[in-house]
N, C-alpha and C positions, 0 to 999 in steps of 0.2 A: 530547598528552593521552593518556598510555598507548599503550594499546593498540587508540585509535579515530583518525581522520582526521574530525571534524564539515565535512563542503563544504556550504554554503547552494547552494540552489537561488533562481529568480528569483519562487516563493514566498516571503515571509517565513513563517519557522517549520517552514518542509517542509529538512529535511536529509538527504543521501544520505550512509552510512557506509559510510567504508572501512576493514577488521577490517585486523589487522598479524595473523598468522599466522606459525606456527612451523612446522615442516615438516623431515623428514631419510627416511632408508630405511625407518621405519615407517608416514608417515604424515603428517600436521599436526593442531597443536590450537593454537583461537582462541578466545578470550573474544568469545561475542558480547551480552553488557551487563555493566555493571559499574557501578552507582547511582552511583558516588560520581564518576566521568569522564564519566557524562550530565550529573549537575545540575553540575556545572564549566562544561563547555559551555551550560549554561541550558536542558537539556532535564529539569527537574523530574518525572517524571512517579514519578506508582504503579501499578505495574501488576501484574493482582486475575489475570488469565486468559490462558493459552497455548491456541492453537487451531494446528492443523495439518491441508491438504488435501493430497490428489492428482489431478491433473488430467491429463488425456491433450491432446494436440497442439490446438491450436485453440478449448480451451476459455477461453471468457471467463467470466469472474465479474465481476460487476458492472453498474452502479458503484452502490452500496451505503453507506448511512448508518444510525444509527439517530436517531428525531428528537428524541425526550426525552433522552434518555442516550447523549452522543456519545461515542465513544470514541477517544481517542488510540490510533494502532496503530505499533509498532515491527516491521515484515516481514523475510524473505530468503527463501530459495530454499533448500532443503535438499539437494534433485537436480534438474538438466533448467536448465530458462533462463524466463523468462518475461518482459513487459515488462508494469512496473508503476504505475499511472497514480493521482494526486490531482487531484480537481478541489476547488476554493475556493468554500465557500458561508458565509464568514463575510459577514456582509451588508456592515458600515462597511471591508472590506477594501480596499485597492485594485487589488484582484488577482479580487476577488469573479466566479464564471464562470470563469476560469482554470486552465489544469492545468498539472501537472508529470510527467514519466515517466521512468521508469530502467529499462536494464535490468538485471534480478536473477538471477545463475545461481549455480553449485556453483563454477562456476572463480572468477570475483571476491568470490563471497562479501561482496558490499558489501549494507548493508540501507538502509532505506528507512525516515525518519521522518516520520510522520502525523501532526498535530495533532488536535484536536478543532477540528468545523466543517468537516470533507472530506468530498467522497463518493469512494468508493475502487473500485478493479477492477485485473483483471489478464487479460489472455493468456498462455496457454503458447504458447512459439516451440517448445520442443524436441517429442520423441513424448512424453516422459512428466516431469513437474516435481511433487515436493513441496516445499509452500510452508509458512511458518510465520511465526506474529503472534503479538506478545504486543498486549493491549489492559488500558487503563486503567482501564474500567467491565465491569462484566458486559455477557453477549450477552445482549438480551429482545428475544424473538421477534416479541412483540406492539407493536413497535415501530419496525421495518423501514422502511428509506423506500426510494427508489432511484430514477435517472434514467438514461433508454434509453441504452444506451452508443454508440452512433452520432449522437448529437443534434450536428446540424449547427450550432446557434448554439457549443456548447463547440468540435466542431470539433479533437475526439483523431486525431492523424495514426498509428491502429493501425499496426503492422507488418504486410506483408501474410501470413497463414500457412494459406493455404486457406478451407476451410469454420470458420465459426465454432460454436460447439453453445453453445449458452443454454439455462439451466432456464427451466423453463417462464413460473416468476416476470422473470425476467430478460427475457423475451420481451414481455412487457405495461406493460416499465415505461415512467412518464410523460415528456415531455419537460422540460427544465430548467425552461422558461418554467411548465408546468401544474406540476410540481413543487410552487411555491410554498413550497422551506425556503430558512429565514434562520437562518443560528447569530448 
């Protein structure tokens, strides 16, 4: 399919992409989307919003939803490495509780396809990773949901990468079970 590799994951609907990349004595350039080789592949989406972080070693983000307006998210790595995790809260799934992780860095440049219905997160492994998403729906703030990223019923086998550093939000959030979403 062009210029993508679509690999399914042992989610249905969660896909890890592998970019084909061009490359000589100046550099490389890769396509990383192209509407017309997603929806081939049955990855339909539209997507309204590009977000971009940077995150220093150890930092987790996550795992993060929003609960009225979920948003399908397309990720990769722009610098550094990071290992990037979905958990499944479609309720009729049969995967429902379950996760998937990849890791995402500058050297494979593979990304990471999110459906709607995940809660999302990430670690940086290297000292410093800019990460980048496109998403489906807009971000609303007032909408946030999120489940502690250590919850032992999911059961995320993190990398080990020292000290972890969470926002503050990220520190308070609920377990799966208290969570109570169902996409």
């Amino acid at each position: 399919m062009g210029n993508f590799t679509f690999n399914e994951t042992k989610i249905k609907d969660v896909y890890i992409i592998d970019v084909k990349t061009y490359g000589d004595n100046r550099g490389y350039f890769m396509e990383t989307y192209k509407e017309s080789d997603f929806k081939e592949a049955g990855l339909d989406y539209n997507f309204v919003q590009d977000n971009q972080s940077s995150s220093l070693r150890g930092v987790l983000r996550g795992l993060h939803f929003q609960k009225t307006h979920p948003q399908a998210k397309l990720v990769r790595v722009l610098k550094g490495e990071v290992f990037d995790v979905a958990v499944d809260l479609r309720k009729n799934s049969p995967t429902y509780g379950q996760w998937v992780g990849v890791v995402l860095s500058e050297g494979n440049k593979r990304q990471f396809m999110i459906p709607r219905g995940f809660a999302h997160g990430f670690v940086v492994i290297s000292d410093y990773a800019e990460f980048s998403y496109k998403c489906d729906d807009l971000y609303h703030p007032e909408d946030e949901g999120g489940i502690m990223w250590n919850d032992p019923e999911i059961g995320i086998d993190w990398p080990d990468v020292g000290e972890i550093i969470l926002s503050e939000k990220d520190k308070v959030q609920p377990s799966f079970a208290d969570s109570k979403i169902e996409f």
